[in-house]
N, C-alpha and C positions, 0 to 999 in steps of 0.2 A: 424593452419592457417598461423601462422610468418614462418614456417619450411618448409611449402608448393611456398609460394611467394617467398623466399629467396633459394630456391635450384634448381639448373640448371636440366633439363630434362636428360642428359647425366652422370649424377654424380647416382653413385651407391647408396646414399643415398634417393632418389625420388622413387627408389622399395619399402624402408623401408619405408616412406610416405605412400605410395596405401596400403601396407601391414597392416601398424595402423589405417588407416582411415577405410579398411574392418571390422579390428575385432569390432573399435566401431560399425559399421554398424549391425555386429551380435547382438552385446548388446545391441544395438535400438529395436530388434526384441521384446526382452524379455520383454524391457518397454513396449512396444506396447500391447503386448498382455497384460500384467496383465495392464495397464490403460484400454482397453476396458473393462476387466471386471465391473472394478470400475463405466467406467459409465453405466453399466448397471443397478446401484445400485443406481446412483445419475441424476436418468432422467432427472432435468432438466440443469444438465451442461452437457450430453451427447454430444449433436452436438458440442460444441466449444471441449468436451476432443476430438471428433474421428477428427474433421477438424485440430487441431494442431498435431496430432498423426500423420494422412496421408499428411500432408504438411511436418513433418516430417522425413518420411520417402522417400516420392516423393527426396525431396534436397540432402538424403542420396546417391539415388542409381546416381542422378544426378551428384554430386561428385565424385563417382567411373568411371564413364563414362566418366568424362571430365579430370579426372587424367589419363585413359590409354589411348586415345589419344593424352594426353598429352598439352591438353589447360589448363595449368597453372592459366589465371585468372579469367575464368571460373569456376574452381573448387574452388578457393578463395572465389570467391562471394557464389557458394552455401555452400560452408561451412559457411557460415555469415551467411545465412539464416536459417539453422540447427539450430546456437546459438541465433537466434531470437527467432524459433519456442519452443526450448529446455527453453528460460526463461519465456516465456510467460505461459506452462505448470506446469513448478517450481513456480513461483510466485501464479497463481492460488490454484494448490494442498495448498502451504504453508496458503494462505486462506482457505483455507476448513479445513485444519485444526485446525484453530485459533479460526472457528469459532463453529464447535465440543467440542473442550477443552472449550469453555465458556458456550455453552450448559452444559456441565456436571459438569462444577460448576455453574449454576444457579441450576440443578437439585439437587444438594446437598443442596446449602440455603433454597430450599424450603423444603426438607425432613426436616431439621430443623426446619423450622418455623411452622410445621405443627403438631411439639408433644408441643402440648402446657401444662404446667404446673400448667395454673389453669385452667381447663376444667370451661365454663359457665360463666367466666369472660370474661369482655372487650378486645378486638382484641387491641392488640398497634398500634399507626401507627406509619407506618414506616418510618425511619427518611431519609428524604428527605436530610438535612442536613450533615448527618454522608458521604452519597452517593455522593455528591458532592464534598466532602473535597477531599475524597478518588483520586476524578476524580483529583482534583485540583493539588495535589502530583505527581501524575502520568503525567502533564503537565509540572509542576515545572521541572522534572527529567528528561523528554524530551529536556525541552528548555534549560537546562545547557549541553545538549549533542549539542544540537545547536552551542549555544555559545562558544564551544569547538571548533569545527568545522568550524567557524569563524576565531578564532585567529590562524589555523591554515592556512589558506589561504594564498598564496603571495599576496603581496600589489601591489597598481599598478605600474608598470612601472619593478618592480621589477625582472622579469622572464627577459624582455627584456638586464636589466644589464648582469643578469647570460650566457647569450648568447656569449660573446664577448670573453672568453677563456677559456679551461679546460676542466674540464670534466661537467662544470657547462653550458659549451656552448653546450655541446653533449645534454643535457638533455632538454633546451631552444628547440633544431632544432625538439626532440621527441615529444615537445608539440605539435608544429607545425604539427608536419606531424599527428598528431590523429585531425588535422580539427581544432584545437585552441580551448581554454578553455573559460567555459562559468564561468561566477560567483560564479556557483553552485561547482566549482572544477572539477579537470581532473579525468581522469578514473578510478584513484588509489580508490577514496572516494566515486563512485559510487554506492556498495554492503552497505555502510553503511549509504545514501542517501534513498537506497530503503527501508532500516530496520525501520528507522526515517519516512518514508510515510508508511508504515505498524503500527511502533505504533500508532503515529495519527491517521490510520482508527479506531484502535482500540478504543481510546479515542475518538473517535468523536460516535461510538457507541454507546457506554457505557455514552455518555449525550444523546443521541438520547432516550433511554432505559428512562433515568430519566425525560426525556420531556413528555413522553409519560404518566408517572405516572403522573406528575405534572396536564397535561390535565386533566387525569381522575381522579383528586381531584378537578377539578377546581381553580385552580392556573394559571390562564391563563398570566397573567401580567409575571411571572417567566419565563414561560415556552416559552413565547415570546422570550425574551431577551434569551433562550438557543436554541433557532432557530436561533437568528442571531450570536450566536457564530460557531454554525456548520456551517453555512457556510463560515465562516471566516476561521475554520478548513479546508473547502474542498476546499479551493482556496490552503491554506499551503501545502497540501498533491499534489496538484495538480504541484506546484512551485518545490516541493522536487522532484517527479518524472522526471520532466525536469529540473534540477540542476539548478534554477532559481532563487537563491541563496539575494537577493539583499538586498538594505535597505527597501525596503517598504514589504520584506517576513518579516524581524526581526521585523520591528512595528508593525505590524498587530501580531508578538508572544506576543509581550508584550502587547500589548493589549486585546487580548485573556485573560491573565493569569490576567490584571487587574480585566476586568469586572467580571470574574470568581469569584474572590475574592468579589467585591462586592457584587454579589449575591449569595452567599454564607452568607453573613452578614445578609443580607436582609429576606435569606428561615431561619435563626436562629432564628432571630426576631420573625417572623413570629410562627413557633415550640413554643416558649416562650408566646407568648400569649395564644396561643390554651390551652397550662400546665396550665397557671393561669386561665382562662376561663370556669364556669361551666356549663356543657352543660347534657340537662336531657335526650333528645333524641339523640339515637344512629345517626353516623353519615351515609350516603350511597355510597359506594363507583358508579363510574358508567364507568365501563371499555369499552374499542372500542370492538365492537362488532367483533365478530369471523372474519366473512369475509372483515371487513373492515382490521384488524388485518394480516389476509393472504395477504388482496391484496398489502401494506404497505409492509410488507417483501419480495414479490417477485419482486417490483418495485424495493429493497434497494437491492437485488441479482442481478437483471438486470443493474442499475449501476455500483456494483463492480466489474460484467463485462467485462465493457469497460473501466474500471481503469486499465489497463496493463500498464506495465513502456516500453515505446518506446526503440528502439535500440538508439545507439549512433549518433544521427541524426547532422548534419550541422544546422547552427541557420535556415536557410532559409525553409529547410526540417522541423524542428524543431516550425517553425511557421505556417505549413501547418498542424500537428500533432494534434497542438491544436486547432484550428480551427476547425476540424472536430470534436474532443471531444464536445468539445461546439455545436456544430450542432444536436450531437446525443442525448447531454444534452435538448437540446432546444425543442428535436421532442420529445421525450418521456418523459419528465416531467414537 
């Protein structure tokens, strides 16, 4: 795209342009077809894999068209669009497969738990407590990626120093021209922005996963308080995704990882009485029922969705973005 806007239509170089921009266009082909396959495997992300595919390719052959004519910023823009379309399919795939790989280690714990070693004896329950901690580490290690990520930031005013001679002024004018930086940092830290909103879906999961047990033990007082941590979590994934970076994203972290701890405390407590407690009738568990259970998971498919990490938008653009999120939040759930 830089090699495209920065080279004159007259310079021998702009052949070699059209020329790399077709073969990628071959190599689109290829993705193309083996993602249809795929979604014919996975009917219900079908429609968004073929609508990204065909927008895809639509911008591809667009591009070729507006480079041998030789509208230079025409072809820029659909090349933009390509790398819109191109992340929107990578981001998704890379969920799909996250959430595969956790299938098949849930599949594994349960193969385990299901050779029991004293046949006829008491079922254990399952430590509620051990699952949580588990979660709690997994936050901890997030939020020191955070905080890393932080101290690397320039301070205020500071970019504007840099600006005033050298090569340090060169790099001040580059911020600028990418539309100026939001809190959440410039372009460079963007890839590792989206990595950080990917663990946290994860981890917000995987408490989603242990709420659901908690219900169906009746635990409901617990399982409260880890409802209103996921959404705490889905405001943070939502901030990371728009690089929204600010003091009230880091207290809402640390407060997360407070309460977490707490209740952590609290489900221990709780484990510990049960142990000392003699109880002569078996306990029952009362799990959501199948289709409640389905309808629950295709709702939590259909928001992940419309979790897509937006292009690199202007604050203004950038406040229109989310406003619809929130709209399509509001109608469907």
């Amino acid at each position: 795209i830089k090699s495209v806007r920065t080279t004159a239509t007259n310079d021998p170089a702009y052949i070699a342009n059209m020329e790399k921009q077709n073969g990628l266009h071959a190599n689109s082909l290829i993705i193309r077809d083996s993602l249809f396959s795929l979604s014919k495997k996975l009917f219900k992300l079908s429609t968004t894999i073929n609508k990204e595919t065909n927008q895809l390719e639509k911008n591809m052959r667009s591009t070729l068209r507006s480079l041998e004519q030789r509208r230079v910023a025409d072809a820029a823009t659909r090349q933009q669009y390509v790398m819109t379309h191109t992340n929107n399919l990578a981001l998704m795939l890379n969920e799909i497969l996250s959430n595969l790989m956790e299938q098949q280690g849930q599949a594994k714990k349960s193969g385990q738990k299901g050779q029991c070693s004293n046949p006829g004896g008491k079922t254990p329950k399952p430590g509620s407590g051990k699952q949580l901690s588990d979660i709690i580490s997994k936050q901890q290690g997030l939020s020191q990626q955070m905080m890393k990520g932080k101290e690397g930031q320039p301070k205020d005013g500071e970019d504007g120093k840099k600006g005033k001679d050298g090569k340090e002024g060169k790099e001040g004018q580059k911020g600028q021209g990418n539309g100026g930086t939001t809190s959440g940092g410039s372009d460079g830290n963007a890839k590792e922005l989206v990595q950080m909103a990917q663990q946290q879906a994860a981890i917000r999961r995987q408490l989603a996963q242990l709420n659901q047990l908690l219900n169906s033990e009746g635990n409901n007082s617990i399982a409260k308080e880890l409802k209103e941590l996921q959404e705490k979590m889905d405001k943070n994934e939502a901030d990371l995704v728009n690089r929204k970076l600010d003091g009230e994203f880091y207290l809402r972290q640390r407060e997360i990882l407070t309460r977490m701890m707490e209740t952590e405390k609290s489900l221990r407590e709780q484990e510990q009485d049960d142990k000392r407690s003699s109880k002569t009738a078996e306990e029952i568990s009362r799990p959501l029922p199948p289709e409640l259970q389905q309808y629950m998971q295709e709702n939590q498919q259909l928001k992940e969705q419309y979790r897509t990490v937006p292009p690199t938008l202007k604050p203004y653009y950038r406040q229109l973005n989310e406003q619809y999120f929130q709209q399509i939040k509001n109608y469907f759930f």
